[in-house]
CHARMM internal coordinates of N, CA and C (Angstrom, degrees):
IC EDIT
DIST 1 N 1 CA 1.4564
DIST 1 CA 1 C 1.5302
ANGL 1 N 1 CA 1 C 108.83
DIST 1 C 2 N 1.1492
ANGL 1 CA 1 C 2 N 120.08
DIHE 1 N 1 CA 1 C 2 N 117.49
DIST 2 N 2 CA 1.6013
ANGL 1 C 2 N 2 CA 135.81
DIHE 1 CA 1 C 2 N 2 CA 164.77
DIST 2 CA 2 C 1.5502
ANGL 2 N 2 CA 2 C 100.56
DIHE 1 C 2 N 2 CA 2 C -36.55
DIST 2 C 3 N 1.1656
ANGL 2 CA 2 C 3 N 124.00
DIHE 2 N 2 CA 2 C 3 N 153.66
DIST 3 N 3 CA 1.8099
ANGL 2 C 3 N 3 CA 143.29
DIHE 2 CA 2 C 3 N 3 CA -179.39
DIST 3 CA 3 C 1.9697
ANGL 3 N 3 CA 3 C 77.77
DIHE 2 C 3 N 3 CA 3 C -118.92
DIST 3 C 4 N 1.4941
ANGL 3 CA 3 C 4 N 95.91
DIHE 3 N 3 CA 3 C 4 N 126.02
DIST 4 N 4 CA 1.5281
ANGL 3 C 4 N 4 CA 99.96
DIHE 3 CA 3 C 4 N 4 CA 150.89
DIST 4 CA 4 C 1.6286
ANGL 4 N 4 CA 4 C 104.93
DIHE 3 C 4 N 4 CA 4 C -143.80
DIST 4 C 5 N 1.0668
ANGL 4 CA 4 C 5 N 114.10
DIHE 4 N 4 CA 4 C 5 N 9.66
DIST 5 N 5 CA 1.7277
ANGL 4 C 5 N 5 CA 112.22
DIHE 4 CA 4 C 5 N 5 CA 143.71
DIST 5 CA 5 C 1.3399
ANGL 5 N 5 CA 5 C 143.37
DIHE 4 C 5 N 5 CA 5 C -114.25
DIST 5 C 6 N 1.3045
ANGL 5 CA 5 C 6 N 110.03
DIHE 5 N 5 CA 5 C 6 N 113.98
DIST 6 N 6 CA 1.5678
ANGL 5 C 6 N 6 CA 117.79
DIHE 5 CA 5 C 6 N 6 CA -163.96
DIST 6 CA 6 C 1.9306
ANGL 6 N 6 CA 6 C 96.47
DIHE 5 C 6 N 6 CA 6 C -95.09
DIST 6 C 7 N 1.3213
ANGL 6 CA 6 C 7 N 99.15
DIHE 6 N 6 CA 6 C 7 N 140.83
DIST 7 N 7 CA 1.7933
ANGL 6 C 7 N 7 CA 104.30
DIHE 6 CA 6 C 7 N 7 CA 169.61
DIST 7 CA 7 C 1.4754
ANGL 7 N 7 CA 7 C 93.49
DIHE 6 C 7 N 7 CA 7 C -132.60
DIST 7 C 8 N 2.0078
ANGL 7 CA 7 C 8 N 78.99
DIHE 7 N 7 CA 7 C 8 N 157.32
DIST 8 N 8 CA 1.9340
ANGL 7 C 8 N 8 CA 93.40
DIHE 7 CA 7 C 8 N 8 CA -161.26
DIST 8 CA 8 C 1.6301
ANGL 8 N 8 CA 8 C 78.13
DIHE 7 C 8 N 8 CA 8 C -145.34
DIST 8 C 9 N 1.5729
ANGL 8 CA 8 C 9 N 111.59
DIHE 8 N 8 CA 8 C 9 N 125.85
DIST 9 N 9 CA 1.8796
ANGL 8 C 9 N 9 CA 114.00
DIHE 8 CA 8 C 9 N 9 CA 170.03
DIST 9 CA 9 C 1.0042
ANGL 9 N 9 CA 9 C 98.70
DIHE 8 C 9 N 9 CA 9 C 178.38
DIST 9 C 10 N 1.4247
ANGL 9 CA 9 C 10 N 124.80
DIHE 9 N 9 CA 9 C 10 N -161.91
DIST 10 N 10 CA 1.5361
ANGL 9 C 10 N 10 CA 148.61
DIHE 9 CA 9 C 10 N 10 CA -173.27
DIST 10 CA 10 C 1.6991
ANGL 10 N 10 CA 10 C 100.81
DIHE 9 C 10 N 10 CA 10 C -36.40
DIST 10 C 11 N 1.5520
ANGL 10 CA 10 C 11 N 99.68
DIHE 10 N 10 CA 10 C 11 N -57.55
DIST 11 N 11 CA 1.6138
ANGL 10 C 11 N 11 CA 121.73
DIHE 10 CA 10 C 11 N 11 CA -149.81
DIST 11 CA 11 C 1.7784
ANGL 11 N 11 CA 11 C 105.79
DIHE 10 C 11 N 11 CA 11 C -62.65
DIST 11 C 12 N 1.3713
ANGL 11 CA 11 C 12 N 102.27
DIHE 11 N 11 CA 11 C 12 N -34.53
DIST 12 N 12 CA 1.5680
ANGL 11 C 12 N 12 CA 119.83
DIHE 11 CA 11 C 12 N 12 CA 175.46
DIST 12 CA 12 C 1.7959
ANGL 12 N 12 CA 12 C 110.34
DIHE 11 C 12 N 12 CA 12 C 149.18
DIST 12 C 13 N 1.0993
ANGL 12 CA 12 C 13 N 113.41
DIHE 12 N 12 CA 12 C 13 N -170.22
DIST 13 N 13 CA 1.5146
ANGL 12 C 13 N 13 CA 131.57
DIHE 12 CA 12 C 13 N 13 CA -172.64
DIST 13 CA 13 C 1.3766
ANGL 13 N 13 CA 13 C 125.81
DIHE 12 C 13 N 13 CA 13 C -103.31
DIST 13 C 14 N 1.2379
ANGL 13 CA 13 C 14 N 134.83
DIHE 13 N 13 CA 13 C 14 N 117.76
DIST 14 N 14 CA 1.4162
ANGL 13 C 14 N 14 CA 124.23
DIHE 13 CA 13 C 14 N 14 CA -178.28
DIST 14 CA 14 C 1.5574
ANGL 14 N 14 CA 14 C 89.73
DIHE 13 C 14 N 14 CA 14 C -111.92
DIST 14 C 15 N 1.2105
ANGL 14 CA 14 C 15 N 112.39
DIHE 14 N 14 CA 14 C 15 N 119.95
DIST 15 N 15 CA 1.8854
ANGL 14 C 15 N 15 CA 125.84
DIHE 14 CA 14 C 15 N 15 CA -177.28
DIST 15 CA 15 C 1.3977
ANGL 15 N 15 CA 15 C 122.16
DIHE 14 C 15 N 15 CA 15 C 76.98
DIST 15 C 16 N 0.8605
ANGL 15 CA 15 C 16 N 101.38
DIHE 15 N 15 CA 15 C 16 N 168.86
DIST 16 N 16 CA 2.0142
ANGL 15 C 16 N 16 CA 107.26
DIHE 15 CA 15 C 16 N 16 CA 176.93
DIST 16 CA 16 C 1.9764
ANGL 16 N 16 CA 16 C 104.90
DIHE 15 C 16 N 16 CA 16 C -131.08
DIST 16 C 17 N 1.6446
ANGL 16 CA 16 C 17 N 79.20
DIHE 16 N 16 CA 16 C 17 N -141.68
DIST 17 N 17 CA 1.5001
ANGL 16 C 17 N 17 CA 107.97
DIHE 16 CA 16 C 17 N 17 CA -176.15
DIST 17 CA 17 C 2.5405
ANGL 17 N 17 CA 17 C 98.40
DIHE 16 C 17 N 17 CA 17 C -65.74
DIST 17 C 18 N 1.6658
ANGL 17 CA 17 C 18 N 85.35
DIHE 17 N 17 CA 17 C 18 N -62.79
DIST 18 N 18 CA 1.6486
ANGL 17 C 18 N 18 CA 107.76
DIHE 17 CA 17 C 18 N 18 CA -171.49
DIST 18 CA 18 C 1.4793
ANGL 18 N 18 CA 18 C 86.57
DIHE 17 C 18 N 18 CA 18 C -52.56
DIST 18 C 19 N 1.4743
ANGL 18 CA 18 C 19 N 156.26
DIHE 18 N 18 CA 18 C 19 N -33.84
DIST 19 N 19 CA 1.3888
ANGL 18 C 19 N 19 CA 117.32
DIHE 18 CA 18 C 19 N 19 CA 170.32
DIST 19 CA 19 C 1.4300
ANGL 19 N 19 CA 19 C 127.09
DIHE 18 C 19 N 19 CA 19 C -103.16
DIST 19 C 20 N 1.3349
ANGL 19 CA 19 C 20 N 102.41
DIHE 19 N 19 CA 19 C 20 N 48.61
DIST 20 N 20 CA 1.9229
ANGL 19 C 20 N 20 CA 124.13
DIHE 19 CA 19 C 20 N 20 CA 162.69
DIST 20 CA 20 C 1.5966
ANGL 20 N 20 CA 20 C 101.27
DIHE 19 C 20 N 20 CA 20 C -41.07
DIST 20 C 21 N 1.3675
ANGL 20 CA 20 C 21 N 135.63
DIHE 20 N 20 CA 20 C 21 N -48.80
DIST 21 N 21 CA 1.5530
ANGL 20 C 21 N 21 CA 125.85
DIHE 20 CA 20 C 21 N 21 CA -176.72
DIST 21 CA 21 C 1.6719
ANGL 21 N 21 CA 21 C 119.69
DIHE 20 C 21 N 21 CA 21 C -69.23
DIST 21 C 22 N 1.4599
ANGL 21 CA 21 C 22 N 114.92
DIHE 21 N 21 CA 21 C 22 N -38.03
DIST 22 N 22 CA 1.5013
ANGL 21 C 22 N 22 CA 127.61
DIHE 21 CA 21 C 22 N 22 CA 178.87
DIST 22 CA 22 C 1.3858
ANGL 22 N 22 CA 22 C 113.33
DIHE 21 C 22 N 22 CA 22 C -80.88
DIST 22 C 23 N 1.3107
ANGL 22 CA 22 C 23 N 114.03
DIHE 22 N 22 CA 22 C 23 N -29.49
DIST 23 N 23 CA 1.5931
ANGL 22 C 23 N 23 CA 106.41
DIHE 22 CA 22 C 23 N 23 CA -177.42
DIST 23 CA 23 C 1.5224
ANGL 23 N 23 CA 23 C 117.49
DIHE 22 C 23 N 23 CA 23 C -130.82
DIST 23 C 24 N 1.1481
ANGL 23 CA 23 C 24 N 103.61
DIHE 23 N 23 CA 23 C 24 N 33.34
DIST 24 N 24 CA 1.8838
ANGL 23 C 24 N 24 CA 112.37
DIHE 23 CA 23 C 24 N 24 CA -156.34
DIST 24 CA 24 C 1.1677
ANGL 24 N 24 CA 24 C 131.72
DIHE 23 C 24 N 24 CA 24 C 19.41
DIST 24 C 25 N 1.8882
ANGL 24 CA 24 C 25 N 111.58
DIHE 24 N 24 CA 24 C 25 N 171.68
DIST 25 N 25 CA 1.6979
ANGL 24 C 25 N 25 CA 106.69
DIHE 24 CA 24 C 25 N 25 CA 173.92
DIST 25 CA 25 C 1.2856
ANGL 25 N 25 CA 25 C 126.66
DIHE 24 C 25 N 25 CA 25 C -18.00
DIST 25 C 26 N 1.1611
ANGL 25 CA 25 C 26 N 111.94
DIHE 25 N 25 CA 25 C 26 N -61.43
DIST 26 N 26 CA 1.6619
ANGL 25 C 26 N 26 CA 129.30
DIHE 25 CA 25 C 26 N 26 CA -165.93
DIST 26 CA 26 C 1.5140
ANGL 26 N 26 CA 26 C 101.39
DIHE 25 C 26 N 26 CA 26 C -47.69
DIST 26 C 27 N 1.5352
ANGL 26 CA 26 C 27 N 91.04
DIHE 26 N 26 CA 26 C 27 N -70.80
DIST 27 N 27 CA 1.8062
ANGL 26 C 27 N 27 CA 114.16
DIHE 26 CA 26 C 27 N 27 CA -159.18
DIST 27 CA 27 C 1.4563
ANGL 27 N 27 CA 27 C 83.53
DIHE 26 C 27 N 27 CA 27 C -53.72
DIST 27 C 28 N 1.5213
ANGL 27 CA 27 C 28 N 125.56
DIHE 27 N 27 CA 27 C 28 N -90.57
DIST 28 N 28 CA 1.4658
ANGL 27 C 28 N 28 CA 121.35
DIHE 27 CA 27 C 28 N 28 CA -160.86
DIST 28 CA 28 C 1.3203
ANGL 28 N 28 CA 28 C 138.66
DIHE 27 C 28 N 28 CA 28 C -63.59
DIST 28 C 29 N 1.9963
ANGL 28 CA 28 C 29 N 108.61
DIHE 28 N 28 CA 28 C 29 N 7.18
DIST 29 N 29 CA 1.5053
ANGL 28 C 29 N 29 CA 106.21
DIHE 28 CA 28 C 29 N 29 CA 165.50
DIST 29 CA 29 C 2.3326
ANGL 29 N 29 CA 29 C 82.30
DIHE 28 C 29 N 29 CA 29 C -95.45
DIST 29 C 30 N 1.0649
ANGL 29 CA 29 C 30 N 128.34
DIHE 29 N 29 CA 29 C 30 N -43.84
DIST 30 N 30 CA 1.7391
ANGL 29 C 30 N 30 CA 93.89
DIHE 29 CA 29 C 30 N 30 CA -170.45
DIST 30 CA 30 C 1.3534
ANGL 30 N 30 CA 30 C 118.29
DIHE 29 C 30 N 30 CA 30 C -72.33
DIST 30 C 31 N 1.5457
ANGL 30 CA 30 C 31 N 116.29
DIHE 30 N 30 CA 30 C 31 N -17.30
DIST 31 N 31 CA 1.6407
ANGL 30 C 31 N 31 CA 116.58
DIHE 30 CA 30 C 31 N 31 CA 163.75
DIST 31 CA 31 C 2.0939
ANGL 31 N 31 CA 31 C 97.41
DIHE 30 C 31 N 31 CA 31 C -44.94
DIST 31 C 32 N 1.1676
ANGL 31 CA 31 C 32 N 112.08
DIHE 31 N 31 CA 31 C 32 N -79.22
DIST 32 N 32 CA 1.5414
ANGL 31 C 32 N 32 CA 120.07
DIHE 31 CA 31 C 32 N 32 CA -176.89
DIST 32 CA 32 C 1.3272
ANGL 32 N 32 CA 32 C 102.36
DIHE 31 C 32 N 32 CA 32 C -32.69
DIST 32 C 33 N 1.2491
ANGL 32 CA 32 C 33 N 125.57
DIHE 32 N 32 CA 32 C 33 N -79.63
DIST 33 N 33 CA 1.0560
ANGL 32 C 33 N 33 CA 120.16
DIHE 32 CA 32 C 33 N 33 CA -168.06
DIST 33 CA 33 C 1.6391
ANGL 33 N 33 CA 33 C 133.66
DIHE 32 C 33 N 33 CA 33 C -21.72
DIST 33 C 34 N 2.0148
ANGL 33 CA 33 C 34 N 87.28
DIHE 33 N 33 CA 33 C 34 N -64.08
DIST 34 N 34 CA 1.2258
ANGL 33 C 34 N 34 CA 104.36
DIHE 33 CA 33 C 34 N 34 CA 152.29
DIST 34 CA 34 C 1.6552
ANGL 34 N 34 CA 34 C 151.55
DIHE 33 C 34 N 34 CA 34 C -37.94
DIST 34 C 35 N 0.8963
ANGL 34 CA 34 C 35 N 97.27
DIHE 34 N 34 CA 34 C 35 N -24.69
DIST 35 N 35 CA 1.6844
ANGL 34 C 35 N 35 CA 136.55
DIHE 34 CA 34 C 35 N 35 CA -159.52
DIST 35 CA 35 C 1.9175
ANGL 35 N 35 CA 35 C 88.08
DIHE 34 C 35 N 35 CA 35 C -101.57
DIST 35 C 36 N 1.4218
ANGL 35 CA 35 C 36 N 117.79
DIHE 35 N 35 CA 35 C 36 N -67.26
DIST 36 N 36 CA 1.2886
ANGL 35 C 36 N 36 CA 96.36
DIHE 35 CA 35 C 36 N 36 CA -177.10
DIST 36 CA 36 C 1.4331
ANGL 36 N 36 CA 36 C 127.53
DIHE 35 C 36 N 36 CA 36 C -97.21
DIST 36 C 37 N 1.4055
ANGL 36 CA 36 C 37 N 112.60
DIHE 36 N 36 CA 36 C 37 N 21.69
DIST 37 N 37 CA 1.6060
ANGL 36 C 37 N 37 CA 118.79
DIHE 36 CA 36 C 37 N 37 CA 167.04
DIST 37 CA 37 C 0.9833
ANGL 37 N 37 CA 37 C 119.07
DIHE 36 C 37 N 37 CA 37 C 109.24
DIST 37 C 38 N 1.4999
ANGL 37 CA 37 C 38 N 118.88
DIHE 37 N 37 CA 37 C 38 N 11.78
DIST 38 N 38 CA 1.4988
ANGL 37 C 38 N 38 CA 123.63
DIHE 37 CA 37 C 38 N 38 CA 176.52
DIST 38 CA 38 C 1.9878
ANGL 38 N 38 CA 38 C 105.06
DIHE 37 C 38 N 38 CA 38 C -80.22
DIST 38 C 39 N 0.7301
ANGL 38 CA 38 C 39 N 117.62
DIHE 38 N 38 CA 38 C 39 N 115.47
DIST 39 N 39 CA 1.6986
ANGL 38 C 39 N 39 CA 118.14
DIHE 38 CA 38 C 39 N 39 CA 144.88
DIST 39 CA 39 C 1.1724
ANGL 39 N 39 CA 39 C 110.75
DIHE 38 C 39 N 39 CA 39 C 3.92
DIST 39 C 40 N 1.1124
ANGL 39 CA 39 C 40 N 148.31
DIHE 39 N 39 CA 39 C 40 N 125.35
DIST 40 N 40 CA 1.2907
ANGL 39 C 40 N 40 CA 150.53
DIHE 39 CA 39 C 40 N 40 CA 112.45
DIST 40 CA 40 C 1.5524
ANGL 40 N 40 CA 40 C 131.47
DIHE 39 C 40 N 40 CA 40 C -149.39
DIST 40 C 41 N 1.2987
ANGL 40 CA 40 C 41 N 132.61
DIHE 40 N 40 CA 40 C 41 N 127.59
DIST 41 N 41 CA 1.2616
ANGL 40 C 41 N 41 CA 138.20
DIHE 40 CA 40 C 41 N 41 CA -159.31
DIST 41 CA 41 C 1.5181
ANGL 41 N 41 CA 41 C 102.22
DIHE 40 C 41 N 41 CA 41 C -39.52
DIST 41 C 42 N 1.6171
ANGL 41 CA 41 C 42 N 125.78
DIHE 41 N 41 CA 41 C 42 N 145.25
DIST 42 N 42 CA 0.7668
ANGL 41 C 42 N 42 CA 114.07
DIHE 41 CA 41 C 42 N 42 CA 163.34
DIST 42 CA 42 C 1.9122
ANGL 42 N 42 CA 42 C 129.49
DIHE 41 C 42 N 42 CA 42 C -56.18
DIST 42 C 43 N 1.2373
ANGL 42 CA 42 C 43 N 108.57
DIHE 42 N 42 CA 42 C 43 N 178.48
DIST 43 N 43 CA 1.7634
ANGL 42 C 43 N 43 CA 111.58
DIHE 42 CA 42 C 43 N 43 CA -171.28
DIST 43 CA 43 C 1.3249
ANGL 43 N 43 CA 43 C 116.09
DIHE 42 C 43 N 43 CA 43 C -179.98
DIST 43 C 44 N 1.5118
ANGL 43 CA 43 C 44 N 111.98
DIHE 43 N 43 CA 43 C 44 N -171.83
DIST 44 N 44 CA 1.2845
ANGL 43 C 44 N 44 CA 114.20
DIHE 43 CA 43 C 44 N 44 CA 172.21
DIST 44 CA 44 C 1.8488
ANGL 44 N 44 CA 44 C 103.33
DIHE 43 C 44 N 44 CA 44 C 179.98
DIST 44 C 45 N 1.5534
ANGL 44 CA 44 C 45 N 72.81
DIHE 44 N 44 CA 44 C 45 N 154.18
DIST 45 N 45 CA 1.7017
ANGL 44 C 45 N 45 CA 101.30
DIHE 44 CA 44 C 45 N 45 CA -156.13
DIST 45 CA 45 C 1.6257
ANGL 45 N 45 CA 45 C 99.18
DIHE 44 C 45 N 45 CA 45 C -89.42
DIST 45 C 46 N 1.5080
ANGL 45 CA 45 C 46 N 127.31
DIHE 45 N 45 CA 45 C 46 N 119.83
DIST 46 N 46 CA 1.5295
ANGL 45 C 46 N 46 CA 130.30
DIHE 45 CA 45 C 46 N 46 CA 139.20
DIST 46 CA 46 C 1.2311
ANGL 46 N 46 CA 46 C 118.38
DIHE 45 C 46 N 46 CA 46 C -48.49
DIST 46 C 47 N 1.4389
ANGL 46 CA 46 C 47 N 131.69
DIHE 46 N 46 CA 46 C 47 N 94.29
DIST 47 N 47 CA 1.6510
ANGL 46 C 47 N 47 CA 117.31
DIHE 46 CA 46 C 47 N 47 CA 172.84
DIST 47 CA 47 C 1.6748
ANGL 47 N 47 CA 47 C 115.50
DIHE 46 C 47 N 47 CA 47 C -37.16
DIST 47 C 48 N 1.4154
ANGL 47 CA 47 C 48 N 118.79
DIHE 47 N 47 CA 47 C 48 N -174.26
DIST 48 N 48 CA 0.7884
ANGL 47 C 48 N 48 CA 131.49
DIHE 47 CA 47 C 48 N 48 CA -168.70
DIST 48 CA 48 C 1.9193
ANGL 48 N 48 CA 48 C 107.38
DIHE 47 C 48 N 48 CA 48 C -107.24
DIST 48 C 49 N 1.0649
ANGL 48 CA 48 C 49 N 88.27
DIHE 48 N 48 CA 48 C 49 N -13.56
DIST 49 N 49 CA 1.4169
ANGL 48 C 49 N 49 CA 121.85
DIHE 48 CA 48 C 49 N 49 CA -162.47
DIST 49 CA 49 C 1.4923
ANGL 49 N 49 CA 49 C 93.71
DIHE 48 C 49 N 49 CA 49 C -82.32
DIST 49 C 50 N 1.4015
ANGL 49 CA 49 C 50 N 113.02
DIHE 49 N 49 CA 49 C 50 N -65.91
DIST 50 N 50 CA 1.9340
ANGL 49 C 50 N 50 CA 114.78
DIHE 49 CA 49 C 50 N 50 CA 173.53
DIST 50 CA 50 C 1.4117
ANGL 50 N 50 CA 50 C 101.56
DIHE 49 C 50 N 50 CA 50 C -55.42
DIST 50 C 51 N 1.1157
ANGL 50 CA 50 C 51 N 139.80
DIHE 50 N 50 CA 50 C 51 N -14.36
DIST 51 N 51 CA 1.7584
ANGL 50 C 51 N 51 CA 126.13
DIHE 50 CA 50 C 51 N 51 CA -168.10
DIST 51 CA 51 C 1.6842
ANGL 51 N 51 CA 51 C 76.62
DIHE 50 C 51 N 51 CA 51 C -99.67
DIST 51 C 52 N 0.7413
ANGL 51 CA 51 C 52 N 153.21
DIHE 51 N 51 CA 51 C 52 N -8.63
DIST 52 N 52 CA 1.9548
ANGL 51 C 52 N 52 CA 136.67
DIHE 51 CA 51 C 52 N 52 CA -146.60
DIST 52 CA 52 C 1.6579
ANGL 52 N 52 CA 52 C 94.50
DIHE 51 C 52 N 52 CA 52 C -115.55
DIST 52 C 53 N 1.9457
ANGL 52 CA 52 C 53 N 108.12
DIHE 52 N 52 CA 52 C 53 N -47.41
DIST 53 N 53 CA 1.5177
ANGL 52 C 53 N 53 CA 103.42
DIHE 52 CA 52 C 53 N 53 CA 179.51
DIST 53 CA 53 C 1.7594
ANGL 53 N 53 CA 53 C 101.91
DIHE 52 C 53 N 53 CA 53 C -75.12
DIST 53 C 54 N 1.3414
ANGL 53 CA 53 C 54 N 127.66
DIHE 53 N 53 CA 53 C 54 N -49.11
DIST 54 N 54 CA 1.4074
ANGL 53 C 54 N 54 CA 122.47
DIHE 53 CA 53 C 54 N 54 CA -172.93
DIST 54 CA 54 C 1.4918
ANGL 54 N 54 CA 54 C 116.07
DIHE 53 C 54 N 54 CA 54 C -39.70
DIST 54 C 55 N 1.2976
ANGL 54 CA 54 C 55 N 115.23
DIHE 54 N 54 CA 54 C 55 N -39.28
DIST 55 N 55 CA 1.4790
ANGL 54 C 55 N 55 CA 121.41
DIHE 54 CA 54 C 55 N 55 CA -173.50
DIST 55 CA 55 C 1.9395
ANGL 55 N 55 CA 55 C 92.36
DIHE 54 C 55 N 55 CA 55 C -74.91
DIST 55 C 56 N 1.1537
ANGL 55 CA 55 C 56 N 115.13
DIHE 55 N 55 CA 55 C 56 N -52.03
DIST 56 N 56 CA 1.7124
ANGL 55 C 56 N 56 CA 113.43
DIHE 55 CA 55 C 56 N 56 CA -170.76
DIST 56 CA 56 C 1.3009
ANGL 56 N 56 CA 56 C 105.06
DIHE 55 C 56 N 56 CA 56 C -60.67
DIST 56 C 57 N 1.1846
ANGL 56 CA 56 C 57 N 112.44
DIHE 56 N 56 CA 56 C 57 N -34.06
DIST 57 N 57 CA 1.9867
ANGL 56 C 57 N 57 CA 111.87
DIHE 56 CA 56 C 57 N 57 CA -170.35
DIST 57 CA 57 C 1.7107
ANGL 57 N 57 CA 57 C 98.18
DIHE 56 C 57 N 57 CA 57 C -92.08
DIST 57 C 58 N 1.4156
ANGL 57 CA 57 C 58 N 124.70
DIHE 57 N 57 CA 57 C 58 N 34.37
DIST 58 N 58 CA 1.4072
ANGL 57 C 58 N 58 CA 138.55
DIHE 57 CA 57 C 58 N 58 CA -176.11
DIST 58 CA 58 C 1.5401
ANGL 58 N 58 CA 58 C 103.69
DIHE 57 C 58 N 58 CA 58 C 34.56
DIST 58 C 59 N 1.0246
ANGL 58 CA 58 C 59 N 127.70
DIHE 58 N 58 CA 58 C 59 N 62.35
DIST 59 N 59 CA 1.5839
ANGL 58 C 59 N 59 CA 132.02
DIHE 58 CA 58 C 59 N 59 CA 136.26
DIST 59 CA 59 C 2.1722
ANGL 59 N 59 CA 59 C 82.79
DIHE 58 C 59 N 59 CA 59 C 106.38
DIST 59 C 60 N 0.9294
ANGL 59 CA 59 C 60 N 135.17
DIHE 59 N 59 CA 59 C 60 N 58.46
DIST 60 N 60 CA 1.3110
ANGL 59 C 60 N 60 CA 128.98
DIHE 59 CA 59 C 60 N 60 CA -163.44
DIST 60 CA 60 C 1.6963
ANGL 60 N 60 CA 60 C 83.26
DIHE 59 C 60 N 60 CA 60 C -150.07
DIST 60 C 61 N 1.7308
ANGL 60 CA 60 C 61 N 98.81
DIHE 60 N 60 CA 60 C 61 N 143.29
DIST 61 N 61 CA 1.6877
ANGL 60 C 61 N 61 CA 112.59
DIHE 60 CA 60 C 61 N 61 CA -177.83
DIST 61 CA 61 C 1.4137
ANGL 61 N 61 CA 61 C 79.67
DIHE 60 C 61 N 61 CA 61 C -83.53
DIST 61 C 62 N 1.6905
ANGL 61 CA 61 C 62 N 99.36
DIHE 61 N 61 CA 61 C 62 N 143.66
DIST 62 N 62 CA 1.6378
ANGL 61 C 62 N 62 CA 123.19
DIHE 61 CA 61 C 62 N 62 CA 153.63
DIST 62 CA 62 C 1.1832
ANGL 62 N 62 CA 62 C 120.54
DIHE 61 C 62 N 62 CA 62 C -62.87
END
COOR INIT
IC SEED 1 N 1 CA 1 C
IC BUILD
């Protein structure tokens, strides 16, 4: 089974900066951020990957 949710908070980081293509700008500059001690509310990233199958499986969650 594919992972198309990454979480970034207190608990730890799923991705950084190096997965800018799977989880975009957004997701992989606050993964980084996160990751090196900057502040930021916890969250979590939709891959890019769940938007790519949703559109193929005609608008249907993977």
């Amino acid at each position: 089974m594919k992972k198309y949710v990454y979480y970034f908070g207190p608990q730890g980081t799923e991705g950084g900066a190096e997965m800018r293509n799977l989880l975009g700008g957004k997701g992989a500059n606050l993964a980084e951020m996160n990751r090196i001690g900057i502040p930021v509310p916890p969250g979590f990233t939709i891959s890019t990957e769940a938007c790519v199958e949703y559109f193929k499986l005609n608008n249907k969650l993977p």
